[in-house]
N, C-alpha and C positions, 0 to 999 in steps of 0.2 A: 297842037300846043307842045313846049318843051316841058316832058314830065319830069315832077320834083324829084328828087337824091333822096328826101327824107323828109317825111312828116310824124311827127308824138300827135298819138292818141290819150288822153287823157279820162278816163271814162272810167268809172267802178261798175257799171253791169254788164257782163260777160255778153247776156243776148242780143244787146245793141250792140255793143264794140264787135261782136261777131257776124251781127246782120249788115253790121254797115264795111269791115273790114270785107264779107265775104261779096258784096259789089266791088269799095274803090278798087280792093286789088286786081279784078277783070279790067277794070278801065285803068289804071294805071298801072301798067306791068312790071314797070322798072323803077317802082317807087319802091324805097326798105319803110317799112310801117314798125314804127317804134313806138312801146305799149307803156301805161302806169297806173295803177288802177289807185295809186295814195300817193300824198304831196310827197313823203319820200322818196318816191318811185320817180315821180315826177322832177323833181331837184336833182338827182343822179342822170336821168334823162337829159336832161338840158345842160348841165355841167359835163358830159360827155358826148356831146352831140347839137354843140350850140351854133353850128354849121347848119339845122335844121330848117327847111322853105318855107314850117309850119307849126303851128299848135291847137289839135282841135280840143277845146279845154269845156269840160263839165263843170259849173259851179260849183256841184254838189257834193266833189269827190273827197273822197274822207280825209281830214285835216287841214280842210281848206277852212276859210269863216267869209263867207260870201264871195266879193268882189276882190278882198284882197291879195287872193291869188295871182289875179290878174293883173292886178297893178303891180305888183312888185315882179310877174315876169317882165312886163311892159319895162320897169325901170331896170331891168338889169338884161335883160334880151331882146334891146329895140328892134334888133334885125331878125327878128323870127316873129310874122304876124301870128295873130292868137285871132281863132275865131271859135267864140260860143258856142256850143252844141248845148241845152239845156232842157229841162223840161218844164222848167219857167218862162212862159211866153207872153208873161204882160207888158201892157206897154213901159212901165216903171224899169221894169229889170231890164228890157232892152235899151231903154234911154241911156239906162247909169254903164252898161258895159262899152255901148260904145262910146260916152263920156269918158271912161277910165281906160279907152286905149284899143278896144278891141277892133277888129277890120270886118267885122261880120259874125253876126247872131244866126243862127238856124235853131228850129224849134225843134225838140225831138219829131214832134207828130209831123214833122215835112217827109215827105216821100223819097224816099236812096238815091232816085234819078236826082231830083232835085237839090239834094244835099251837096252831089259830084256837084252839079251845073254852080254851085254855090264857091265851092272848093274853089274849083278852075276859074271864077271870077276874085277871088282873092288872090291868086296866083297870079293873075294876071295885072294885079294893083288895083284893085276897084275894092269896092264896100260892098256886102250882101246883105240885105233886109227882111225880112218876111213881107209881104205885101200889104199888109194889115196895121204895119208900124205907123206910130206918129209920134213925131218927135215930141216933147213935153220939157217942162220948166224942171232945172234940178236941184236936189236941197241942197243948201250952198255949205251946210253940214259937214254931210255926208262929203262931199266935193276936199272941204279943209281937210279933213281927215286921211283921204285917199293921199294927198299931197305929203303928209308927214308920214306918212307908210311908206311910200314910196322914194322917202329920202334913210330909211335905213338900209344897213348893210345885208347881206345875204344871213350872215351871223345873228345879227340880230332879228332879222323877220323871224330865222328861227326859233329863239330863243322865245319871239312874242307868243308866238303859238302854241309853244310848252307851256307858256303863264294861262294861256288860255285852256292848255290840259287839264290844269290844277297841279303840275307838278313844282315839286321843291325843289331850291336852287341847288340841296344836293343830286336828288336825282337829276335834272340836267349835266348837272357836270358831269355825271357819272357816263349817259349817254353821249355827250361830247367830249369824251375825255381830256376834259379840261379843267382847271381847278376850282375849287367854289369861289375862290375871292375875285376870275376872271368872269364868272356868270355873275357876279353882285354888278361889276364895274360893266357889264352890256347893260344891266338894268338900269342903270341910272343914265347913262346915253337914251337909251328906249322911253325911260320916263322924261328925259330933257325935249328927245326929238319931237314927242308926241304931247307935252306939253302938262303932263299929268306926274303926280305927286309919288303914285302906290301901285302894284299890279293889278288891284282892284280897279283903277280908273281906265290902264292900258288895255285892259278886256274890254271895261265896258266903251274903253273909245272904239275899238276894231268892230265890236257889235254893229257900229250903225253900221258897217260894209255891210252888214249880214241880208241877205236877200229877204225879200219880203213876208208877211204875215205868214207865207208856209216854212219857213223855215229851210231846215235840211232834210232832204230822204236818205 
């Protein structure tokens, strides 16, 4: 196979991102392995390296809220497959990611070898599965929602996710160094596109993305 230029790792636990970095790199030599253990990390990543073959994306990674992560790289990085690495292996979670875009789920608990052989088949344009999947019926909810997320700006996903912090529209602006009256005026885009009144509804519309009954680790 021709080995990728560039894959992001997405992962916040050091001893997998280290167990599994310290195979692909045996088997892919000439590949640069590009790291982020938080959505910021991850935003900078992909904004500077959106040439990337790859995305192997944790649900769980801090500042994410479920699935939305993923859809809004999908809508703004169509040309960089994402494929799940997660420790969520039901069949729900894997329906809705690759509903929402993904080219391939792998479960934490799959084996290194198997993980590559996973890799190299998304690399190659195919879809990877865990063998145990079965596809299932999706909440057509959830589904709406993905779609209004994925029609904001990079700006404003941002900004959704600070609301989701608890932070006030001055501290945002203070972190985006931008003015408070330009953080009011994404808010009302974000509450038009998402179809909700208050930042109370735009949290809890992003919620349903949220992975199932476990939550976040």
């Amino acid at each position: 196979m021709i080995q990728p230029e560039k894959i992001i790792i997405a992962d916040d636990h050091p001893l997998f991102r280290q167990a599994l970095l310290g195979t692909l790199k045996n088997k892919l030599t000439k590949t640069q392995w590009l790291e982020a253990q938080t959505i910021a990390e991850l935003e900078q990543q992909l904004q500077n390296n959106n040439d990337s073959d790859l995305l192997l994306l944790d649900l769980n990674i801090p500042g994410a809220h479920g699935f939305s992560t993923l859809i809004h790289v999908r809508n703004h990085f169509p040309q960089i497959p994402v494929v799940i690495v997660s420790a969520h292996e039901d069949q729900n979670t894997i329906s809705k990611a690759m509903k929402y875009g993904a080219a391939g789920f792998i479960p934490k608990s799959t084996p290194i070898d198997d993980i590559f052989n996973a890799i190299v088949a998304v690399l190659s344009g195919e879809t990877w599965l865990p063998k145990s999947f079965e596809s299932i019926l999706e909440n057509t909810d959830a589904t709406d929602i993905a779609e209004r997320v994925a029609s904001l700006t990079q700006q404003q996903y941002r900004i959704l996710l600070m609301f989701a912090q608890g932070l006030l529209n001055k501290q945002i602006a203070y972190d985006l160094n931008v003015s408070e009256a330009t953080i009011k005026a994404h808010a009302t885009a974000i509450f038009r596109k998402l179809d909700v009144r208050n930042r109370t509804q735009a949290v809890i519309a992003i919620a349903k993305l949220d992975l199932n009954e476990a939550g976040f680790a």
